[in-house]
KEMAR-125512 format. One record per residue (C-alpha): x, y, z. Coordinates in steps of 0.02 Angstrom, whole numbers, plus 50000, padded with zeros to 5 digits. Each point is the difference from the previous one (the first is absolute). Layout:
N
XYZ
...
REM end
This chain:
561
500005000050000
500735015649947
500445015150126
499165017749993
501415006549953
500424986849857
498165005949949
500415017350017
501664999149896
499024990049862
498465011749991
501425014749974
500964988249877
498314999049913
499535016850004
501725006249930
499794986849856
498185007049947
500845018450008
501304994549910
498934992249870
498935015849976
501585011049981
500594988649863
498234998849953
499885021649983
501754998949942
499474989149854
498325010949942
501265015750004
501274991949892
498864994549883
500125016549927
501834998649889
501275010950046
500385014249870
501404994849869
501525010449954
499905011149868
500514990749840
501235004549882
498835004349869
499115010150100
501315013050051
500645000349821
498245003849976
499945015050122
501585004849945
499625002149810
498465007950033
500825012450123
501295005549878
498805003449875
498925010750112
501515015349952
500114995949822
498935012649956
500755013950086
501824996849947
499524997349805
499245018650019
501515006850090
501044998949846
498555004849879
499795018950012
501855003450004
500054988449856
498625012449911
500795016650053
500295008349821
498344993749973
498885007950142
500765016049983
499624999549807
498344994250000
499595011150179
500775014849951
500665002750191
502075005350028
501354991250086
499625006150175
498304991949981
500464984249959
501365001450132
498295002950132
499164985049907
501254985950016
500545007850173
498504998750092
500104982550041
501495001850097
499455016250080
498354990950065
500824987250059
501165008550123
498545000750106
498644987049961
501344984950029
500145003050165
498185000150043
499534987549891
501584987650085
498855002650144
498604993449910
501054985749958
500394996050164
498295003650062
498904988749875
501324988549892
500864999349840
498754990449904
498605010850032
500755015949960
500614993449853
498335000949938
499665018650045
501935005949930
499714991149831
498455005949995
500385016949985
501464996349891
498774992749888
498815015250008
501425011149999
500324991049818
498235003949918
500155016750042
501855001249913
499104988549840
498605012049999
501105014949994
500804996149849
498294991149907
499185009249850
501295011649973
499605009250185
501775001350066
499475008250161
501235002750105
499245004550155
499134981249988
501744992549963
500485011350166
498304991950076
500494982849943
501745001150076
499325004850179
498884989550008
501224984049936
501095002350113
499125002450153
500074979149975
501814998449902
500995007650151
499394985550113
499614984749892
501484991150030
500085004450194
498504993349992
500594983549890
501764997150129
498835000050146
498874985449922
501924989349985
500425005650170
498444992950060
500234984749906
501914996549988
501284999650127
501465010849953
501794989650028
499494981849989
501454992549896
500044994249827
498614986849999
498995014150062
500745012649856
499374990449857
498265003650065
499975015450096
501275012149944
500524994149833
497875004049967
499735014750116
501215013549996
501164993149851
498294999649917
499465015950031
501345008849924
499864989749851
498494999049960
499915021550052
501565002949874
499384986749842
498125010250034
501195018050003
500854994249846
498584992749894
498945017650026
501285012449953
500824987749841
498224999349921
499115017950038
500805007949855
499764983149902
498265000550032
499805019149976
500844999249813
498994984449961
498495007050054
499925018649977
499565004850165
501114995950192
498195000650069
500044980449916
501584998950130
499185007750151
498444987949966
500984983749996
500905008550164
498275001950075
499514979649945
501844996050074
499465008750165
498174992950000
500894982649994
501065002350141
498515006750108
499044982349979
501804989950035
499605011950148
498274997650047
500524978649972
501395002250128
498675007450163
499024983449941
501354987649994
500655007450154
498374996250096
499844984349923
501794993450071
500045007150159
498214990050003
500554985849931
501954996150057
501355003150147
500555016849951
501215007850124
500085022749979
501725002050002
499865018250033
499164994650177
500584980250021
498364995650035
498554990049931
499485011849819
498165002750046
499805017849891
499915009050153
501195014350031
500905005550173
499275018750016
498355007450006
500735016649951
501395010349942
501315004950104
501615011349985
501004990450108
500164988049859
501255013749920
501024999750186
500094981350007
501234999649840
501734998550049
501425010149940
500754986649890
498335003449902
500285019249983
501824995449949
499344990249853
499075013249975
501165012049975
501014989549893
498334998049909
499995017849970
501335000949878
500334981749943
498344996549945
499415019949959
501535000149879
499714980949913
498215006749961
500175018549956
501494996249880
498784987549918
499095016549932
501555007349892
500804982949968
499375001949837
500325017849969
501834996650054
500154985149895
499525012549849
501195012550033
501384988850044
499804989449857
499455010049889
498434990149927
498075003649977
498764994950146
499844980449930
501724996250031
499995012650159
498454989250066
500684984149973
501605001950101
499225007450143
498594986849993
501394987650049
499865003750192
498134991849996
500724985649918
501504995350123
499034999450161
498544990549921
501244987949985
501465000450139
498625004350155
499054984350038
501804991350005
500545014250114
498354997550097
500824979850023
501565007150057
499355011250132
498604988350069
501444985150038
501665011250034
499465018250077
501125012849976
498625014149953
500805014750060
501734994249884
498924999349854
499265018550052
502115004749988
499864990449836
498565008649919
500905016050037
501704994449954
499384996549850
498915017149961
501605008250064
501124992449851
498725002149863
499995018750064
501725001350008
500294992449799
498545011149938
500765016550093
501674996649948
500034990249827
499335004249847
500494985749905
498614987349934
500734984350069
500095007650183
498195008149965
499454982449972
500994993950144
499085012150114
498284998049930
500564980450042
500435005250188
498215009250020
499164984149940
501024991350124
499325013850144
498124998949944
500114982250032
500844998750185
499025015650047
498364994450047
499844983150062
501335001450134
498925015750079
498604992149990
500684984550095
501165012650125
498455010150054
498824985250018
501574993050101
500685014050117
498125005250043
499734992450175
497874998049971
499664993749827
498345005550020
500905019249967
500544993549826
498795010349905
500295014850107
502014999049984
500044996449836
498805013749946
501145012850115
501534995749878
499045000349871
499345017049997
501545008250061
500874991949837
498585008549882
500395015450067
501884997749986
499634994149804
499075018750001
501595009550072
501214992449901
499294999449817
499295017550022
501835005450048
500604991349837
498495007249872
500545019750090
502014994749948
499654993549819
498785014149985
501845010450067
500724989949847
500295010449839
499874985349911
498794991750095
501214985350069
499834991450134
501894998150031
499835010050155
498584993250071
500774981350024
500865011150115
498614997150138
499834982249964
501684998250030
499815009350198
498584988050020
501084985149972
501335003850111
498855005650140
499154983949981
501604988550007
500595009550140
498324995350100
500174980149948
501915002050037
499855005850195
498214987950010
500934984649966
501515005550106
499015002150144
499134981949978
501644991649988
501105010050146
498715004450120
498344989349959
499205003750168
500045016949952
498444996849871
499644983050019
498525000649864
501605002949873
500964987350048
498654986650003
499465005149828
501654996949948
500244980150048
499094985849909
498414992450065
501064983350059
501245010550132
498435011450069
499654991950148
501844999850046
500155018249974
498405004750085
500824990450147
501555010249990
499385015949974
498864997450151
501324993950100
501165014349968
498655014350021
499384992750171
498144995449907
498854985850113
498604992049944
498784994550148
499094983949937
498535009950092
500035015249873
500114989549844
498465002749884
499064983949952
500484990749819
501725009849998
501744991650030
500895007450131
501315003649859
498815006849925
499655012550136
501735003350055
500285005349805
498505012150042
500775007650151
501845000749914
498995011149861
498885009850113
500475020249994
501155004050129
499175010950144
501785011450029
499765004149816
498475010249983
500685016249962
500984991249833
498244992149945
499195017850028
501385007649881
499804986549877
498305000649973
500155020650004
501434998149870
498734987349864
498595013050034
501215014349946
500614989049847
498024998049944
499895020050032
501335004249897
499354988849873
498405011649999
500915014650003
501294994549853
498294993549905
499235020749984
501925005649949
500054989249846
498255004849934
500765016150046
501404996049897
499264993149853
500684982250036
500424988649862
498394985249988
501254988149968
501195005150159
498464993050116
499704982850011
498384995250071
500454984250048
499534988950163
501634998450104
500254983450125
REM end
């Protein structure tokens, strides 16, 4: 006869077994639900494809109207100085509106505001082809059609690297090249410079062929209506994925659900940059600024240097679209497996530097060629290593948008000051060269090395001095040991207590290493004072070349990275 106790023990033995039974029971009925898949290959190449084409609108147009320039102010009847204000504009609005709209960015995602920024490219577009229909040549609707395009051109593709930021992992090796970089930002500049090149080779084609460049600005405006469904497909196949698969935000580390961190904007998303951004910035300033304005005379100079017509002048200075639709998804590989970002910003101006240098001093044909060779070779290490350093140095991903859109507009009003400075010297120019004016280009590349040159000094002596520049410098395999290091030599603890849920704690120590440095307020201050007092003098330099009757083809309205 058993015990009370014995029957005690095996009335709890029994009870534990039925509770056990139900838990595996409720266990089973939730599991019967699959678990979400990984996102398969196809699938991102998908997203990616699509995502590139959501710009290919804008950057087929960008070339187009300096492309037609002889033609518009034939058929409109308006000066130099007007066209100057038409094809400037873009960069003038966008000194400001990239900054607000990187908040939007941040604020709502890159998928959706896609939609809304190619929308108005695409409405900005039928106004332009409506301009120039029926032989109405209004040029206060091609002004019209220019403001209202880029309102969306300016921050399309802020809008397009925050949908791969969300969906790609920056630094994951080689395997992880071949899907992510190789097809995000190696794409992007491909695809932007084959779209660039393919507008401006065929508007004059098309205008001779068919009597009329309003034939041009219509295609332009079918181009741009493409790209704005690729657009309205991505918001679709973005809900669909995040629905339907195990899609981690890389911007946040956490579970991609569509929803985004704030409920509203917030300036202290400008003071949470770090100075390592505002450095790149500055080099920004005159590296990039002086790759795109130059882009605007390159044929000029290639007529007066070689002394050829504008078919031969076009051709040679259509080269640097060519070279980095090529050479930049292999860079992209490089990058994403090795590092060394900011030594490729030292290349990129290393390389602008030289071509300046054998254009300034050499008027021979094979050095010409040699330096037109050199700017290829700058177009294409310029912008996927910034794009890569400021989505690496930034210490919340989710400030991507508002970062990039910062450098951004302080480079369009750098490309303002600069070619404005060059129209007012060749307009100096008895004989209209522009001899003198390389003259600035050349400042802007040895300001630019100068900033790469101490940068990458100060990452390899004294890397706890800007850790964010250091760590954007090693390759994805030897993070975790520098993270380590870095932490170890600036005294940086992470409490398992204070560690945020679905993020590593390398993750997080990264975070902290990046994370603007409190005894450094005053420098951030004078660093943001010193971009709004770049976009100012843009402005300012803006009125003084309407004022002085600026050559059209001096201004590039182009969309800087």
């Amino acid at each position: 006869m058993d015990s009370p106790v014995e029957n005690k023990a095996s009335y709890a033995a029994d009870s534990a077994d039925e509770k056990q039974a139900a838990d595996a029971l409720s266990y089973s009925s939730e599991s019967s639900v699959p678990p979400r898949r990984k996102l398969p290959i196809p699938l991102q190449l998908l997203m990616i494809i699509l995502t590139c084409l959501c710009t290919f609108g804008n950057h087929w147009s960008n070339g187009l109207i300096v492309a037609l320039k002889t033609t518009v102010i034939k058929e409109t009847h308006i000066n130099n100085s007007q066209f100057a204000t038409l094809v400037a504009i873009t960069s003038l609005i966008n000194t400001f509106l990239c900054i607000g709209f990187g908040f939007c960015i941040d604020k709502w995602g890159g998928a959706p505001t896609s939609v809304v920024f190619a929308g108005f490219h695409l409405a900005g577009s039928i106004i332009l082809a409506g301009a120039a229909t029926n032989n109405l040549n209004s040029y206060p609707l091609l002004i019209a059609g220019k403001v209202v395009a880029a309102i969306g051109d300016g921050s399309l593709d802020n809008a397009q690297h925050r949908i791969f930021s969300t969906y790609f992992a920056p630094g994951r090796g080689f395997a992880g090249s071949i899907v992510m970089f190789l097809m995000t930002v190696g794409a992007i500049w491909g695809v932007a410079n084959l779209a660039q090149f393919t507008g401006q080779a065929t508007a004059n084609i098309i205008t001779e062929r068919l009597g009329s460049y309003a034939y041009a600005m219509w295609i332009s405006a079918a181009i741009g209506g493409f790209s704005f469904l690729c657009a309205a497909t991505v918001v679709f196949l973005d809900r669909y994925l995040r629905t339907h698969y195990d899609i981690t935000d890389h911007t946040s580390g956490k579970q991609h659900t569509g929803a985004t961190r704030r409920a509203a904007f917030r300036f202290s998303a400008i003071r949470r940059l770090p100075i390592t951004f505002w450095i790149v910035v500055a080099f920004a300033v005159f590296e990039n600024a002086g790759v795109q304005a130059f882009v605007s005379i390159s044929t000029q100079f290639a007529q007066q240097r070689l002394k050829k017509g504008a078919v031969i002048g076009g051709w040679v200075s259509s080269f640097y679209l060519l070279l980095p639709a090529c050479l930049t998804p292999f860079l992209g590989i490089y990058i994403d497996a090795f590092g060394q970002r900011i030594s490729f910003l030292l290349i990129s101006g290393l390389t602008f530097l030289i071509s300046m240098l054998l254009l300034r001093f050499s008027e021979t044909v094979p050095t010409f060629i040699a330096a037109y060779v050199f700017y290829a070779l700058s177009q294409c290490v310029t912008p996927a290593p910034q794009v890569e350093i400021v989505r690496n140095i930034i210490p919340d991903p989710q400030d991507y948008g508002t970062g990039f859109a910062i450098k951004k507009s302080v480079v369009q009003a750098s490309i303002v000051i600069i070619t404005t400075a060059a129209g007012k010297l060749q307009d100096m120019s008895p004989t209209n060269s522009l001899e003198s004016a390389v003259s600035l280009w050349l400042a802007y590349a040895f300001i630019s090395v100068a900033i790469a040159s101490v940068l990458l000094l100060i990452a390899y002596i004294s890397p706890e001095t800007l850790p964010a520049a250091r760590l954007s410098e090693v390759s994805p395999r030897a993070l975790p040991a520098e993270v380590e290091r870095l932490c170890e030599r600036r005294g940086v603890d992470m409490p398992k207590e204070e560690l945020e849920a679905a993020v590593s704690e390398v993750k997080a120590k990264e975070r902290r290493l990046k994370a603007v440095d409190p005894r450094a307020e005053w420098a951030r201050w004078a660093c943001l004072v010193g971009g709004a007092a770049v976009i100012v003098i843009g402005w300012i330099m803006f009125g003084l070349g309407i004022e002085w009757g600026v050559h059209g083809n001096v201004i590039a309205g182009t969309v800087g990275w």
